[in-house]
C-alpha positions in Angstrom: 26.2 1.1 26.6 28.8 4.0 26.0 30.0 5.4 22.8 33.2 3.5 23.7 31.9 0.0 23.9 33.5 -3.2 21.8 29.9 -3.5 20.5 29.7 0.2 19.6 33.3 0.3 17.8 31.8 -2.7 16.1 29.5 -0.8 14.2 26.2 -1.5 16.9 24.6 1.2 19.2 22.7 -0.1 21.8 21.7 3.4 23.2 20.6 4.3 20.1 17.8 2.0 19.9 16.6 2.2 23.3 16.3 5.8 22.0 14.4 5.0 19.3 12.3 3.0 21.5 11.2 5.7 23.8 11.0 8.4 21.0 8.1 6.0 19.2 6.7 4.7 22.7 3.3 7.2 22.7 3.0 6.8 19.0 2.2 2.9 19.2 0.6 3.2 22.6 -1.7 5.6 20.7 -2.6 2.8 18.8 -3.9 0.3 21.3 -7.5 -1.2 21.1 -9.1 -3.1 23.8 -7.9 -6.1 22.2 -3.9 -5.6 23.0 -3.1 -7.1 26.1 0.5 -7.0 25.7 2.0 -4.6 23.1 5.4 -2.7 23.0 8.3 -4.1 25.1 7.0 -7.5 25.1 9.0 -10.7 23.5 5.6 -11.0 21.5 2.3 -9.1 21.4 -0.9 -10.1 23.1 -4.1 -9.8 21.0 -7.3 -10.9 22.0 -9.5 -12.8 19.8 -13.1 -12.6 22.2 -14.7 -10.9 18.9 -14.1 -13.3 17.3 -16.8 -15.6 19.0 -19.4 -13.3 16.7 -18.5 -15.0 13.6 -19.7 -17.9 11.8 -16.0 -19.1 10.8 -13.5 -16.0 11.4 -10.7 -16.6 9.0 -7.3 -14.7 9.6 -6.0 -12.9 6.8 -2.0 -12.2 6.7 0.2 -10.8 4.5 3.6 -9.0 4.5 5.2 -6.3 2.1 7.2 -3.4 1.9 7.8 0.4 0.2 10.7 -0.7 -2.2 13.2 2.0 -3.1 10.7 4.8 -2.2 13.4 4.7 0.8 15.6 6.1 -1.8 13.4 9.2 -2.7 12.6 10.0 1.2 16.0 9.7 1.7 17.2 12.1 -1.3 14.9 14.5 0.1 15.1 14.0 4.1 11.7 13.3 4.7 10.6 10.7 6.2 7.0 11.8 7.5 5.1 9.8 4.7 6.8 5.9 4.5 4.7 4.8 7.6 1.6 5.9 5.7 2.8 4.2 2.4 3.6 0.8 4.4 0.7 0.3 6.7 -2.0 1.7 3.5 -0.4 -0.7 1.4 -0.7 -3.7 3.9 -3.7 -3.1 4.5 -5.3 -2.4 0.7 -3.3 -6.5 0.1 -5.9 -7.9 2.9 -8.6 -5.9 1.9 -9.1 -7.0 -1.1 -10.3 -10.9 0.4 -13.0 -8.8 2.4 -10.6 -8.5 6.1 -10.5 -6.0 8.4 -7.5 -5.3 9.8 -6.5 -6.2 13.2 -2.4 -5.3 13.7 0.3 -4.5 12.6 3.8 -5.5 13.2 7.2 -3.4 11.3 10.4 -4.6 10.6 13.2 -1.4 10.4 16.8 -2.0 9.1 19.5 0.0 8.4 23.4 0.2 8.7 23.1 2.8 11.2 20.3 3.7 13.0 19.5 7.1 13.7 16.6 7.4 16.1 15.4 11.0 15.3 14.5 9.1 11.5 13.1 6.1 13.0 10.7 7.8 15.2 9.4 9.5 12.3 8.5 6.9 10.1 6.7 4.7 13.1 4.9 7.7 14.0 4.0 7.8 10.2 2.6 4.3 11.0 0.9 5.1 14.3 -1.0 7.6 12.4 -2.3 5.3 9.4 -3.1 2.6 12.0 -5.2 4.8 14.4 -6.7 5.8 11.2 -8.2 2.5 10.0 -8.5 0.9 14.0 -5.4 -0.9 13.6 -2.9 -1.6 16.7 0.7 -1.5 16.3 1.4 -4.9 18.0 4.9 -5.2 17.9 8.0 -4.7 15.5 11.7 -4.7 15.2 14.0 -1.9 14.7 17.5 -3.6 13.5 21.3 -2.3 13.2 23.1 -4.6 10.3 25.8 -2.3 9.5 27.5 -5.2 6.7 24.4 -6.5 5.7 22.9 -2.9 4.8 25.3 -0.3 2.8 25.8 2.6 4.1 23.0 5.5 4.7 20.5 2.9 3.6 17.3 1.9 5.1 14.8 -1.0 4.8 11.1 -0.8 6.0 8.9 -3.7 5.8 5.6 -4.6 6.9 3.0 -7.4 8.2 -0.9 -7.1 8.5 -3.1 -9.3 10.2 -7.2 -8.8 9.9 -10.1 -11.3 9.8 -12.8 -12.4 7.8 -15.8 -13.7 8.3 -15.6 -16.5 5.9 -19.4 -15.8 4.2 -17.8 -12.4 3.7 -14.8 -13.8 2.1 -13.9 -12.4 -1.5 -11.7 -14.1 -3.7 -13.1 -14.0 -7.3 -14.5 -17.2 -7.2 -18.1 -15.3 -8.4 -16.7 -12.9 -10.7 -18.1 -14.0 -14.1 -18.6 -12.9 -17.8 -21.3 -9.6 -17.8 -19.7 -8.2 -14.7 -18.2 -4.4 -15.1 -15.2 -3.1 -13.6 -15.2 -0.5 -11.5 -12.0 1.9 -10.5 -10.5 3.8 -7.4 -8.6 6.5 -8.3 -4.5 6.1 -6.9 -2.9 8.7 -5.2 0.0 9.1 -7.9 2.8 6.1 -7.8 2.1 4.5 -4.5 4.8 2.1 -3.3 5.8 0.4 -6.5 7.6 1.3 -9.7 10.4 3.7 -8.0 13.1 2.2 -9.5 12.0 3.4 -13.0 10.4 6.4 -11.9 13.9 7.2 -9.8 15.9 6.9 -13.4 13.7 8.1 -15.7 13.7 11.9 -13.2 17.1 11.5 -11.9 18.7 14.6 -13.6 15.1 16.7 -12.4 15.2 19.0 -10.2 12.9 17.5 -7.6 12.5 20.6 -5.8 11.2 22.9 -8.2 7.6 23.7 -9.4 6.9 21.5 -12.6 4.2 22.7 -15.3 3.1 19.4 -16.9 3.2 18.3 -12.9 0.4 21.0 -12.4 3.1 23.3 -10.5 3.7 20.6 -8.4 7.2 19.5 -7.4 8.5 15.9 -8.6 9.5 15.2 -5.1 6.2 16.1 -3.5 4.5 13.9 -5.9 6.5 11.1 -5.5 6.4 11.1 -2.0 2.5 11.8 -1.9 0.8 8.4 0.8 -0.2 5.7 -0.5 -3.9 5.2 -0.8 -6.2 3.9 1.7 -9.3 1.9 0.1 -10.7 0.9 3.7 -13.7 3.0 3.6 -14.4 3.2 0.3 -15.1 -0.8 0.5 -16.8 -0.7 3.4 -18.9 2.2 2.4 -20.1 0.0 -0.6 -20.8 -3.1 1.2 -22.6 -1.3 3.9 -24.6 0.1 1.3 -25.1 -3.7 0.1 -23.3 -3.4 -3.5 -22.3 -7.2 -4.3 -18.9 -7.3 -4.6 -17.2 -10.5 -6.6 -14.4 -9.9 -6.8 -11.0 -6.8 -5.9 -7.8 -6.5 -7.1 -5.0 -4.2 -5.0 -2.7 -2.2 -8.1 0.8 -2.8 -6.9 3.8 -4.3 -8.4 3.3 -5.3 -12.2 0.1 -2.8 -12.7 -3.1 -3.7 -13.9 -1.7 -6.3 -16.2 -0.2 -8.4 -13.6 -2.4 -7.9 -10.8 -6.2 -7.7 -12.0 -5.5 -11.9 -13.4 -5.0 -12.8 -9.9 -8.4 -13.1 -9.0 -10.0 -13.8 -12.4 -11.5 -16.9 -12.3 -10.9 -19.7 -15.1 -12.4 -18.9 -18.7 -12.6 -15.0 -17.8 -10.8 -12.3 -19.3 -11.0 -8.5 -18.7 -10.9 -5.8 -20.8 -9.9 -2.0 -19.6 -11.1 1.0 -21.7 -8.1 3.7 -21.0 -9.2 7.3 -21.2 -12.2 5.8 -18.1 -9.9 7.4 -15.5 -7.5 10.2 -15.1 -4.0 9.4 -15.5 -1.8 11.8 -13.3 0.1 13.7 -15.3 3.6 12.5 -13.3 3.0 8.8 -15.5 3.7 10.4 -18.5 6.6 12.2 -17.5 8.1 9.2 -16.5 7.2 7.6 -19.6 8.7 10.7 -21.8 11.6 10.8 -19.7 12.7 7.1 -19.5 11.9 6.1 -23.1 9.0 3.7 -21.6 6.3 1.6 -24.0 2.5 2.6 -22.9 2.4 -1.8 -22.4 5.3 -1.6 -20.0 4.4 2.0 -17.7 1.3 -0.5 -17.2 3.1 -3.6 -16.6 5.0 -1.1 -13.5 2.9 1.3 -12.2 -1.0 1.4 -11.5 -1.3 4.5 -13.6 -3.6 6.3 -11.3 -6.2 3.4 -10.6 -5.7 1.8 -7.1 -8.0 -0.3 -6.8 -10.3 -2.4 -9.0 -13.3 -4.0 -7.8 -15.4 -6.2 -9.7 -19.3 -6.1 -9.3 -22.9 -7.2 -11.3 -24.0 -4.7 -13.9 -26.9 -3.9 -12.0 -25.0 -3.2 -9.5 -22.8 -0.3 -11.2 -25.6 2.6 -9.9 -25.8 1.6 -6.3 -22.0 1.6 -6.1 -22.1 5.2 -8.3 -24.6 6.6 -5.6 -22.2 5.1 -2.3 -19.3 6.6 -3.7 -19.9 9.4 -6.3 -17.0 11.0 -8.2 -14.4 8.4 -6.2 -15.7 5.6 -8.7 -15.0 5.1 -12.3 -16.6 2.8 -14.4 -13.3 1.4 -16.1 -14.0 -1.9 -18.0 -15.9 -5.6 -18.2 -15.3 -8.7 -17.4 -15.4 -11.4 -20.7 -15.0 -15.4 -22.0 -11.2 -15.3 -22.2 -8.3 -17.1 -20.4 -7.6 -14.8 -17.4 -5.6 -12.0 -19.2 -5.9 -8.2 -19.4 -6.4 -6.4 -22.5 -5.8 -2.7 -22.2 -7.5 -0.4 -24.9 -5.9 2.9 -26.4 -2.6 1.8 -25.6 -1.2 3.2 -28.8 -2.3 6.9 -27.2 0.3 9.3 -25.5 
């Protein structure tokens, strides 16, 4: 289609997507496993489900989610290398935490206008997470809405499919009073939270060297990957650590998320000062005027993932994973709630 099509003057560039299509072409193929029978340039993607034939009952575990207005910061700053990480990680991390391994991925990118140069770079992004946990980029959409989208804008979302044997399934249902909870440390803000973070450091300079940031530069912080928990659970369960129960830190912290897999008459406490907070939570609570309850209401405040497990049980999971693990709270009788200790400290 040329520049002076109807559909162009419209606001719609065909070229520019087949462009986009061939710039990100190697980076999904790199992805392929045995499995894909049909991939990239299909109308849908082929998977095979053979292995599947090794399970007892193989359950499929799905579930779909983006990066927010982290957009905002890549944009701000032009880099774009680090959103494909931050999608697939998080996708992945959301399955994880039932016991799945992931099998593909599929991406959804929008935008007013595309550019393919951009796009390119944040599927390669994605290409490199997925080759990374032996995940195959099935499929995806790359979308022009120029109307729908404001201007200079860009929307990238998300869905994960794995599977699960189902006597490997993990869904709380065991977690009970007694058991401790165990912490992986977080990255800095991962994928959720930006729109606080964004207004609390708007008049920053995001370029500069920060000294309560460690010398590090806002924007580099805030656009550090979101963290991949993939090995770290299968580490623990290959070294036969009973885990009951997970819990992914994303939107509405540990005090939203960790009740969504407490069972009925359990509560959790969380002792704060178990784990260290990166300092770049605390700027953004100086900064924005935030309450301690609300920073972890929003972000995860530099614990990832939780993962529930028997107290005897704590040492073999210390020996699988060393200094990555932090012994962070217990699980008691309550009426699946959080209560967070040392929330009056700064």
């Amino acid at each position: 289609m040329s520049s002076n099509s109807a559909y162009s003057r419209a606001g719609v560039d065909i070229d520019a997507g087949q462009t986009a299509t061939k710039l990100m072409k190697d980076a999904v193929q790199s992805t392929y496993t045995p499995q894909v029978l049909a991939g990239l340039g299909s109308f849908g993607g082929l998977y095979s489900a053979a292995a599947f034939k090794n399970m007892n009952h193989p359950i499929l575990v799905a579930s779909t989610d983006g990066v927010g207005t982290k957009t905002r910061v890549a944009a701000r700053l032009n880099r774009w290398e680090s959103i494909g990480h931050d999608l697939v990680n998080h996708c992945i991390n959301d399955i994880l935490v039932q016991g799945a391994q992931p099998l593909f991925f599929l991406d959804y990118i929008a935008s007013s206008k595309l550019d393919p140069q951009q796009t390119a770079l944040i599927v390669k992004g994605m290409a490199d997470a997925c080759r990374a946990a032996g995940c195959a980029i099935l499929g995806g959409e790359t979308a022009e809405m120029p109307g729908v989208y404001a201007d200079e804008e860009i929307d990238v979302v998300g869905t994960i499919v794995g599977v699960v044997d189902e006597p490997k399934l993990i869904d709380g249902s065991q977690i009970e009073t007694g058991d401790v909870i165990l912490g992986l440390a977080s990255s800095g803000l991962h994928t959720n939270g930006y729109t606080l973070a964004r207004a609390a450091l708007a008049d920053e300079n995001w370029l500069e060297p920060v000294a309560e940031l460690d010398r590090r530069e806002i924007g580099q912080i805030l656009l550090t990957p979101h963290k991949l928990y993939l090995s770290h659970i299968n580490q623990l369960r290959a070294n036969e650590v009973e885990i009951h129960g997970l819990a992914h830190i994303t939107g509405g912290g540990i005090i939203e998320n960790l009740p969504r897999i407490l069972p009925p008459d359990t509560a959790a406490v969380i002792e704060r000062g178990s784990w260290p907070e990166q300092p770049i939570f605390n700027l953004v609570r100086q900064l924005g005027q935030v309450s301690q309850r609300e920073m972890f209401r929003v972000f995860n405040m530099g614990l990832g993932m939780l993962i529930v497990v028997p107290a005897n049980h704590v040492t073999l999971a210390q020996r699988a994973l060393g200094d990555d693990l932090f012994v962070v709270g217990k699980i008691i009788a309550g009426e699946q709630t959080v209560q967070i200790t040392g929330l009056d400290r700064q």
